[in-house]
One Martini backbone bead per residue (centre of mass of N, CA, C, O) as a GRO file, in nm:
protein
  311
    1UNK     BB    1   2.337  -1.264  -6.091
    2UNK     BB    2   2.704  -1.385  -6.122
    3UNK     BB    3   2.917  -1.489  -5.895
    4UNK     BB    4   3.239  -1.503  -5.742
    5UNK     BB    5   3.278  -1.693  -5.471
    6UNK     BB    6   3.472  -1.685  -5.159
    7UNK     BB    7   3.769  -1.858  -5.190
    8UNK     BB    8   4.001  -2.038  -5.025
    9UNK     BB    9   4.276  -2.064  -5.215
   10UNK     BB   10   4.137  -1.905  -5.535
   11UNK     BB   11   4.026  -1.584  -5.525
   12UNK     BB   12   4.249  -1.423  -5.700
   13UNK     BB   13   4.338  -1.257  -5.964
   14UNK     BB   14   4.336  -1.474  -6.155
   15UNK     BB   15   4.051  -1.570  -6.140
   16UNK     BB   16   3.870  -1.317  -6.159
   17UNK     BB   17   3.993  -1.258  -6.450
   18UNK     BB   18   3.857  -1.513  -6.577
   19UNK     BB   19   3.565  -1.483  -6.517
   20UNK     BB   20   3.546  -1.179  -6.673
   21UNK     BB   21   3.576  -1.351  -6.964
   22UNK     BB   22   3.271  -1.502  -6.901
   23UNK     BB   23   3.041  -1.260  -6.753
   24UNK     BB   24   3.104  -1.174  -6.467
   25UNK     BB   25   2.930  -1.012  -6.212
   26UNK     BB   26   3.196  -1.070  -6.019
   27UNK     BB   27   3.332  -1.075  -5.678
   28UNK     BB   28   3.503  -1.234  -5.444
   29UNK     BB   29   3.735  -1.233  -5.192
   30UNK     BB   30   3.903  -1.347  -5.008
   31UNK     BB   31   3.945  -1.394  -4.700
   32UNK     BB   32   3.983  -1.136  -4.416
   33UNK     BB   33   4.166  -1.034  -4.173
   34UNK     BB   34   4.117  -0.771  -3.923
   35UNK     BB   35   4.397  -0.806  -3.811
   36UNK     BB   36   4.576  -0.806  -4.044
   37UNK     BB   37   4.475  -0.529  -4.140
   38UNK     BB   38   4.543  -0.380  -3.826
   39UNK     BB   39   4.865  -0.511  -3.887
   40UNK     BB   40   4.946  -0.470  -4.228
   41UNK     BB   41   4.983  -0.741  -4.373
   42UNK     BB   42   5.100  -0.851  -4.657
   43UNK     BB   43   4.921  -1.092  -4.703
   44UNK     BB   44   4.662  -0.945  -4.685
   45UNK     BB   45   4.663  -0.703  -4.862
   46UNK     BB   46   4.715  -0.878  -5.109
   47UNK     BB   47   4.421  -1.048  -5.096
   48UNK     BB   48   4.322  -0.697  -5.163
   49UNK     BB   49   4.391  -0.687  -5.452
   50UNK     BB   50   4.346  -0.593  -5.776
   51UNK     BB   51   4.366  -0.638  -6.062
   52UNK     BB   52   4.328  -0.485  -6.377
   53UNK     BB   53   4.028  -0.321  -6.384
   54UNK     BB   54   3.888  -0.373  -6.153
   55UNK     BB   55   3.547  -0.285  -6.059
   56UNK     BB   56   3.384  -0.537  -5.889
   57UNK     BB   57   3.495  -0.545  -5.591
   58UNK     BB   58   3.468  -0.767  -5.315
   59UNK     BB   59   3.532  -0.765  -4.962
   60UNK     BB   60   3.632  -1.023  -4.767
   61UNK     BB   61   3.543  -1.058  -4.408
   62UNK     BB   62   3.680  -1.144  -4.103
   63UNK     BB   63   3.588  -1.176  -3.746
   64UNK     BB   64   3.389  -1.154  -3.456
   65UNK     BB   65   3.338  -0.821  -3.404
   66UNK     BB   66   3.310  -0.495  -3.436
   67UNK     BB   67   3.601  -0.416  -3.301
   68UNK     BB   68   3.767  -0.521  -3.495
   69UNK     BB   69   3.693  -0.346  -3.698
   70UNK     BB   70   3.752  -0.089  -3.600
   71UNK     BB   71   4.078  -0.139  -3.595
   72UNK     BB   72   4.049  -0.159  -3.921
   73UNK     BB   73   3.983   0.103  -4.048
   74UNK     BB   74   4.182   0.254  -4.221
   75UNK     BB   75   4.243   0.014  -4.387
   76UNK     BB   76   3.981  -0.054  -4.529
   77UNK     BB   77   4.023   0.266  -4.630
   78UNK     BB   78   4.248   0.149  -4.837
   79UNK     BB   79   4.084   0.017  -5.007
   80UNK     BB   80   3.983  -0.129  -5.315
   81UNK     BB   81   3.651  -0.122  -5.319
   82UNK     BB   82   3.283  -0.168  -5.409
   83UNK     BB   83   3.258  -0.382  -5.142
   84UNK     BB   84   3.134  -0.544  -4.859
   85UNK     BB   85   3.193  -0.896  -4.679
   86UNK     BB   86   3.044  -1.085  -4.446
   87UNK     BB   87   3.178  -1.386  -4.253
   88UNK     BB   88   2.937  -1.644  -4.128
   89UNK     BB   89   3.040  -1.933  -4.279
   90UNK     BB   90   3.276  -2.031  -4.208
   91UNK     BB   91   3.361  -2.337  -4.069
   92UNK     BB   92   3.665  -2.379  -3.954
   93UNK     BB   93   3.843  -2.411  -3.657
   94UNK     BB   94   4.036  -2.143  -3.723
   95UNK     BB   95   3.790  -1.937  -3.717
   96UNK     BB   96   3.575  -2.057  -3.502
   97UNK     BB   97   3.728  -2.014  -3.241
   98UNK     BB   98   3.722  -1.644  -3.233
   99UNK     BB   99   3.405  -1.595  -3.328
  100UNK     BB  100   3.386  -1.669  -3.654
  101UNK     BB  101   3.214  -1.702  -3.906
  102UNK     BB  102   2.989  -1.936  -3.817
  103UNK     BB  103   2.972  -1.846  -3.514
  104UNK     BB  104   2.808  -1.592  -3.604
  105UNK     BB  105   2.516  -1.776  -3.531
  106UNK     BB  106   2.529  -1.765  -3.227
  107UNK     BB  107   2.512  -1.412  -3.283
  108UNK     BB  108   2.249  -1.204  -3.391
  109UNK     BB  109   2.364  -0.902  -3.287
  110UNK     BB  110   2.625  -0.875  -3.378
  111UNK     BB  111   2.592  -0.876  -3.707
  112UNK     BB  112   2.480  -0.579  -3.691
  113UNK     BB  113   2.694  -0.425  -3.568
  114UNK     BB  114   2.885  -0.478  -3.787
  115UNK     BB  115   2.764  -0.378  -4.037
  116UNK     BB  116   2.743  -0.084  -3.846
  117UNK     BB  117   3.070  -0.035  -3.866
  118UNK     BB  118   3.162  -0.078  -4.144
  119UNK     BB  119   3.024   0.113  -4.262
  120UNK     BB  120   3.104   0.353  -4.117
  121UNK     BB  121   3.414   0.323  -4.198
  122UNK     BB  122   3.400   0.305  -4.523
  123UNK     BB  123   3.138   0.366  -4.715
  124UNK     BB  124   3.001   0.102  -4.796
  125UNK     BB  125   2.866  -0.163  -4.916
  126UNK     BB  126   2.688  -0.443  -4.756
  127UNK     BB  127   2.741  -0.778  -4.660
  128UNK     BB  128   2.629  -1.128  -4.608
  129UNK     BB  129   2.749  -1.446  -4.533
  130UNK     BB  130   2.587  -1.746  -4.469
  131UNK     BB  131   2.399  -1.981  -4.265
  132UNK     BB  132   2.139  -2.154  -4.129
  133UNK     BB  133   2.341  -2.269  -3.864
  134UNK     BB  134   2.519  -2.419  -3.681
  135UNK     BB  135   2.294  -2.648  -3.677
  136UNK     BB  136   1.987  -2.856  -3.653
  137UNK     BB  137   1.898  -2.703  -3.361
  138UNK     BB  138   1.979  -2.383  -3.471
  139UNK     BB  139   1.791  -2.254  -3.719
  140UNK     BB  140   1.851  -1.905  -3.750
  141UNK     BB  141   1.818  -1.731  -4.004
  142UNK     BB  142   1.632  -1.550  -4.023
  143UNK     BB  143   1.713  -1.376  -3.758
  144UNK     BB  144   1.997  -1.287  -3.909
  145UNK     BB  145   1.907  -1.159  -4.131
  146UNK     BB  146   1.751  -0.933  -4.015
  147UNK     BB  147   1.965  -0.808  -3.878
  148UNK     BB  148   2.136  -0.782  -4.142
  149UNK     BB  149   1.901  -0.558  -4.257
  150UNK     BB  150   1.868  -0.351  -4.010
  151UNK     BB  151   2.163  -0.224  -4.043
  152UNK     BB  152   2.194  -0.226  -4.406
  153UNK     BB  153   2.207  -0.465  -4.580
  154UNK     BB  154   2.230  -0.480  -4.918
  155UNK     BB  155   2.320  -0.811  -4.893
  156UNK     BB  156   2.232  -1.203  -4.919
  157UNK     BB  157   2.403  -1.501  -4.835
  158UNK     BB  158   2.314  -1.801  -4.872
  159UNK     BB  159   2.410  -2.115  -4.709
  160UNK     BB  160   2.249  -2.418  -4.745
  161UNK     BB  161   2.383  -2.490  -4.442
  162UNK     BB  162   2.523  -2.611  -4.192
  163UNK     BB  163   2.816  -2.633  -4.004
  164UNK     BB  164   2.806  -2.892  -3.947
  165UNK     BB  165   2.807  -3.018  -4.256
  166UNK     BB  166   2.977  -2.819  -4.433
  167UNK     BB  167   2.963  -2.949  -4.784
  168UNK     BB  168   2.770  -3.175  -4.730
  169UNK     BB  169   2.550  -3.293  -4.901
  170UNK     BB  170   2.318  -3.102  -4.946
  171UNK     BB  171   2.126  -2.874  -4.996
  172UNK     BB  172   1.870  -2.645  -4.894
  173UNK     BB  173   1.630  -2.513  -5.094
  174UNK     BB  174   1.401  -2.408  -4.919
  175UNK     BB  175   1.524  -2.163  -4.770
  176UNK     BB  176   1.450  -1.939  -5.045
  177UNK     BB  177   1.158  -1.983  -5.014
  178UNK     BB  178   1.198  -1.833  -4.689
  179UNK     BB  179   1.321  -1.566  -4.768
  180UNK     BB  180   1.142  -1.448  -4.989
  181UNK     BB  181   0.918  -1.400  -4.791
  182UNK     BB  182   1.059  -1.232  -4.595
  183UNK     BB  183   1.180  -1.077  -4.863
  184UNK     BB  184   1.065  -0.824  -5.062
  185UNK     BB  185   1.084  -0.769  -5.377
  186UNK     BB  186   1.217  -0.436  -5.389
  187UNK     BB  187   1.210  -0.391  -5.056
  188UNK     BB  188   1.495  -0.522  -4.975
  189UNK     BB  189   1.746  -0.698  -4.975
  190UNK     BB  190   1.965  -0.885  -5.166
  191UNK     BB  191   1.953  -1.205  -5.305
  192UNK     BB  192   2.153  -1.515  -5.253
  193UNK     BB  193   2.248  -1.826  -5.400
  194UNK     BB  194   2.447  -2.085  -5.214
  195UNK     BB  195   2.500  -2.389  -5.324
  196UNK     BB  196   2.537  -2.660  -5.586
  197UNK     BB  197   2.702  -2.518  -5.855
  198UNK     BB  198   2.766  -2.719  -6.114
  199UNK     BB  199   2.568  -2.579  -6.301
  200UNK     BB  200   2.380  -2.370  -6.491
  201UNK     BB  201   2.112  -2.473  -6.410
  202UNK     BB  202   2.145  -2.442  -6.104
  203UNK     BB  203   2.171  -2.108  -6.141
  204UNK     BB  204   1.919  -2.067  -6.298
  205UNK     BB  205   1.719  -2.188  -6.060
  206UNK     BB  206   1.752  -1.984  -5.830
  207UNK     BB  207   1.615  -1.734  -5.983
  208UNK     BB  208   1.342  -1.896  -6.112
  209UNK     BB  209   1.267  -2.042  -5.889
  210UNK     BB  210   1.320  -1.919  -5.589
  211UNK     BB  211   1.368  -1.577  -5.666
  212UNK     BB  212   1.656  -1.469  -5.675
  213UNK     BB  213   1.890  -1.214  -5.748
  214UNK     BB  214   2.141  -1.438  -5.713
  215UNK     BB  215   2.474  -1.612  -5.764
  216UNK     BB  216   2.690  -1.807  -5.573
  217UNK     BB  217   3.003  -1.903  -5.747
  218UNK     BB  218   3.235  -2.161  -5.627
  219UNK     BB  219   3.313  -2.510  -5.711
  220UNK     BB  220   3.190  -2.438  -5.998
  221UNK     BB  221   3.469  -2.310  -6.102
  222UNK     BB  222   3.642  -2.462  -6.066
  223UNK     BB  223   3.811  -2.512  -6.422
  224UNK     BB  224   3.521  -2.332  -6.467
  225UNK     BB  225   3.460  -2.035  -6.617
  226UNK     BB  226   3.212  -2.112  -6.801
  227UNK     BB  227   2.952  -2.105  -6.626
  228UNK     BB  228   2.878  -1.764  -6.679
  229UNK     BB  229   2.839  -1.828  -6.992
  230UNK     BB  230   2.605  -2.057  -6.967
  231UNK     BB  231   2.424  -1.920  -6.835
  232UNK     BB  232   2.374  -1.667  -7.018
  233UNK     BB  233   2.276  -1.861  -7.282
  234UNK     BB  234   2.048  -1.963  -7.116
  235UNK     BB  235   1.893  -1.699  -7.077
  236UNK     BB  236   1.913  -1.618  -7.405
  237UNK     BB  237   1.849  -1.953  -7.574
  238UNK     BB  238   1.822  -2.213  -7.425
  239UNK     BB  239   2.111  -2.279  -7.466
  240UNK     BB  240   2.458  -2.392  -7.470
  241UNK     BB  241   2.822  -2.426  -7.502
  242UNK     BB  242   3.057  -2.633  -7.466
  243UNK     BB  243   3.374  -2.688  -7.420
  244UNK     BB  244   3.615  -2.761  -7.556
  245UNK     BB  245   3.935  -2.846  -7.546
  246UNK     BB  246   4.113  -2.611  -7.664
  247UNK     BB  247   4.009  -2.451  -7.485
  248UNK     BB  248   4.064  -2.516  -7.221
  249UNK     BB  249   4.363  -2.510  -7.208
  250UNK     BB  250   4.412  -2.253  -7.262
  251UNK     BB  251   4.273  -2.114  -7.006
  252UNK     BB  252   4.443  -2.254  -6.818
  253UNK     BB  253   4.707  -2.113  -6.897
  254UNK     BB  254   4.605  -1.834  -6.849
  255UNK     BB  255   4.566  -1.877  -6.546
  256UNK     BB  256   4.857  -1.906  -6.509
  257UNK     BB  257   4.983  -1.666  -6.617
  258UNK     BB  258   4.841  -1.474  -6.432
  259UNK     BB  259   4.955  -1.593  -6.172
  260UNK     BB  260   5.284  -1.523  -6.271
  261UNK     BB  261   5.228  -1.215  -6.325
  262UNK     BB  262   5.095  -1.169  -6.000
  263UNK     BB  263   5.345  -1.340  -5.876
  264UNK     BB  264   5.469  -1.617  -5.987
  265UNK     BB  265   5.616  -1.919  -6.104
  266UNK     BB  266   5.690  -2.060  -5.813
  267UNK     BB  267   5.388  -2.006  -5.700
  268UNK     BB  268   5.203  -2.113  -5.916
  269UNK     BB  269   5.343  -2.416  -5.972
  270UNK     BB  270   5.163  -2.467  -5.702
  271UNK     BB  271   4.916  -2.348  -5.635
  272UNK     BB  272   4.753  -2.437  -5.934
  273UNK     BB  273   4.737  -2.753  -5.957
  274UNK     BB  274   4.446  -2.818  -5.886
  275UNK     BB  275   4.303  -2.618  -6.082
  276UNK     BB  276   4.432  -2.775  -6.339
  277UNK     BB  277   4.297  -3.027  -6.216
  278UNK     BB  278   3.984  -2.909  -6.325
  279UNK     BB  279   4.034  -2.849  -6.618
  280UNK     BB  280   4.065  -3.197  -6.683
  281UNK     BB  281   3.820  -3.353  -6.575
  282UNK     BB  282   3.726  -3.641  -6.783
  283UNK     BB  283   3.951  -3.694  -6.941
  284UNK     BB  284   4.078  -3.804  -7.177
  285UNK     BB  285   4.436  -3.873  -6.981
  286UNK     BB  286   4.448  -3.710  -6.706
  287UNK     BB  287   4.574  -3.874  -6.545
  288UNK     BB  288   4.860  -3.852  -6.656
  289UNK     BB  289   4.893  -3.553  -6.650
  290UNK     BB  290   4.864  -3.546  -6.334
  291UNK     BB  291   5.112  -3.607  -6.284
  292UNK     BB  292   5.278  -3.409  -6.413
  293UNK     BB  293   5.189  -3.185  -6.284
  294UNK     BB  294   5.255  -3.284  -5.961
  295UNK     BB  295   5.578  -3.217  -6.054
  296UNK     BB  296   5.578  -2.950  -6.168
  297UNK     BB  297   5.808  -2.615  -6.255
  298UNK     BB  298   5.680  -2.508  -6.487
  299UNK     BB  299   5.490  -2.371  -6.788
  300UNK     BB  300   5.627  -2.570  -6.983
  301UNK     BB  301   5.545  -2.824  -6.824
  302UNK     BB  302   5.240  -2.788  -6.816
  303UNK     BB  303   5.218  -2.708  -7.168
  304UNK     BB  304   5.289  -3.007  -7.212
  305UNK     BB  305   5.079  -3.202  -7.055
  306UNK     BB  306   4.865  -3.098  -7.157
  307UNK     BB  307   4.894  -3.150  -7.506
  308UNK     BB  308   4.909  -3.433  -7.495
  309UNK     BB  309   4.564  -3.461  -7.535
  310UNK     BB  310   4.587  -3.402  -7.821
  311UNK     BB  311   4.719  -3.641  -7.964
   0.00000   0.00000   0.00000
C-alpha cells in the first residue's frame, strides 16, 4: 500500500485528490487539533473535509493527552472519516510545546490510553504516527509501538528520525528491520514505513527490502504526484515511465484548478506557489517561470508562465 502521508499545509482536498488520480491507496489529512475540533473552529474542521468521492480518508488529530480526545469526542465523531491517526511525530516547537506531536515520545503510556480513548468515542480504526524517540539517548520506538499496538492500533507508521534530527540527515532505516521482528506479519498491526521517499525504487524497497506492509509518501510527492503511477508500475513491469513535459504542466494546472474549486481563485494562487514549483523543478527554463509564479494572481497567468516551458 502506498499511502499519501500527512503535511501541513499541503494535504488539502485538491492535493489528495489529484494522487488518487495516478493510483494512490488512500490519504492522510493535515494534522488536526482536537482543541480546535472541540471548539468546532472553522478552519479545523475544514481541513477534515473530504474531496468529492473521497472513500479512504484518514483524519490525523494531533493531542497532548487522552482528555483532549475525550473533549473532542463529538466532533471527531460528526467527521466523515474511514479511520483516525494519531500524530506522535510532528517536530515543530508550536506542537511539541503543549506535550502533542512527537513530545509523546517522551511518554509512551500516554500513547496506549489516546489510541484507547480515540477508539471509544469514534469506533474506527486508529493508527499511529510517530518517530525513533525524542533524540539520539532517548530511541525508544519499539516500547512506543508496543504501548501503541496493545491499546487496539490497526497501524503503526515509524518516521526513522528522532525529534532532534527534524528532517535533516537520512532515515535509519535498519529500524524498520526491527519493527519486522518485533511484530509478526499478518499476526500484528500493520507497518508502514515513512522517511526519505523521494523516488519509486525507494517506496519499493521498503516493501520488498525491510518487509513493511505499506509507505507513507511524503515531501516525495510534492509536485510529483506521478510517485503512486511509478511505484506500481515498478511492482507490475519491473520498470516505471516518467511523465514528460506536458504531462507535468496539465497536471499541475489541475492541481492549481481544483484548488480553486475547492477554496478559492485568490486562496489557490498564494496557497499554491511552492507546490507549483515542485512540479517543475530541474527543468529547462524553470528559474525564470519561478519568478513569474512568485508574482502571479490568477489562474491564467499561472497557466501562461508554465506553458512558456513549451516554447
Amino acid at each position: 500500500m502506498y499511502i499519501l502521508a500527512p503535511l501541513a499545509g499541503y494535504t488539502d482536498k485538491a492535493f489528495r485528490e489529484i494522487t488518487s488520480h495516478f493510483s494512490s491507496d488512500g490519504a492522510v489529512s493535515e494534522m488536526i487539533s482536537t482543541e480546535g475540533l472541540y471548539r468546532m473552529g472553522e478552519k479545523t474542521l475544514a481541513l477534515a473535509e473530504p474531496y468529492e468521492g473521497e472513500k479512504n480518508l484518514v483524519i490525523q488529530i494531533f493531542a497532548p493527552d487522552d482528555e483532549s480526545i475525550k473533549r473532542a469526542g463529538s466532533a471527531l465523531r460528526s467527521l466523515d472519516a474511514n479511520a483516525f491517526d494519531i500524530n506522535a511525530g510532528c517536530p515543530v516547537p508550536k506542537v511539541v510545546k503543549d506535550g502533542s506531536g512527537s513530545a509523546l515520545m517522551k511518554n509512551e503510556k500516554m500513547i496506549g490510553k489516546m489510541v484507547m480513548a480515540l477508539k471509544e468515542e469514534t469506533e474506527k480504526p486508529i493508527s499511529v504516527k510517530f518517530r525513533l524517540g525524542w533524540d539520539s539517548r532517548s530511541i525508544n520506538f519499539l516500547n512506543f509501538a508496543e504501548e501503541a499496538a496493545k491499546a487496539g492500533a490497526y497501524a503503526l507508521t515509524l518516521h526513522a528520525r528522532t525529534r532532534e534530527e527534524g528532517y535533516s540527515g537520512f532515515a535509519h532505516k535498519e529500524a524498520f528491520h526491527e519493527m519486522r521482528r518485533e511484530f509478526e506479519k499478518g499476526k500484528g498491526p500493520l507497518l508502514f514505513a515513512s522517511g526519505d521517499v523521494f523516488s519509486p525504487e525507494a517506496a519499493y524497497s521498503y516493501i520488498h527490502e525491510y518487509d513493511m506492509d505499506g509507505v507513507m509518501i511524503a515531501r516525495g510527492a510534492i509536485g510529483n504526484p506521478f510517485i503512486f503511477r511509478e511505484v506500481k508500475e515498478l511492482e507490475e513491469k519491473g520498470e516505471y515511465v516518467l511523465p514528460d513535459l506536458e504531462e507535468k504542466i496539465n497536471v499541475a494546472l489541475e492541481h492549481l484548478s481544483l484548488s480553486i474549486k475547492y477554496f478559492s481563485e485568490e486562496y489557490a494562487v498564494h496557497q499554491m506557489r511552492k507546490t507549483m514549483m515542485a512540479y517543475i523543478k530541474g527543468l529547462d527554463g524553470a528559474k525564470a517561470v519561478k519568478e513569474k509564479i512568485s508574482h502571479a494572481e490568477s489562474y491564467k497567468e499561472y497557466e501562461d508562465a508554465l506553458r512558456t516551458l513549451c516554447n
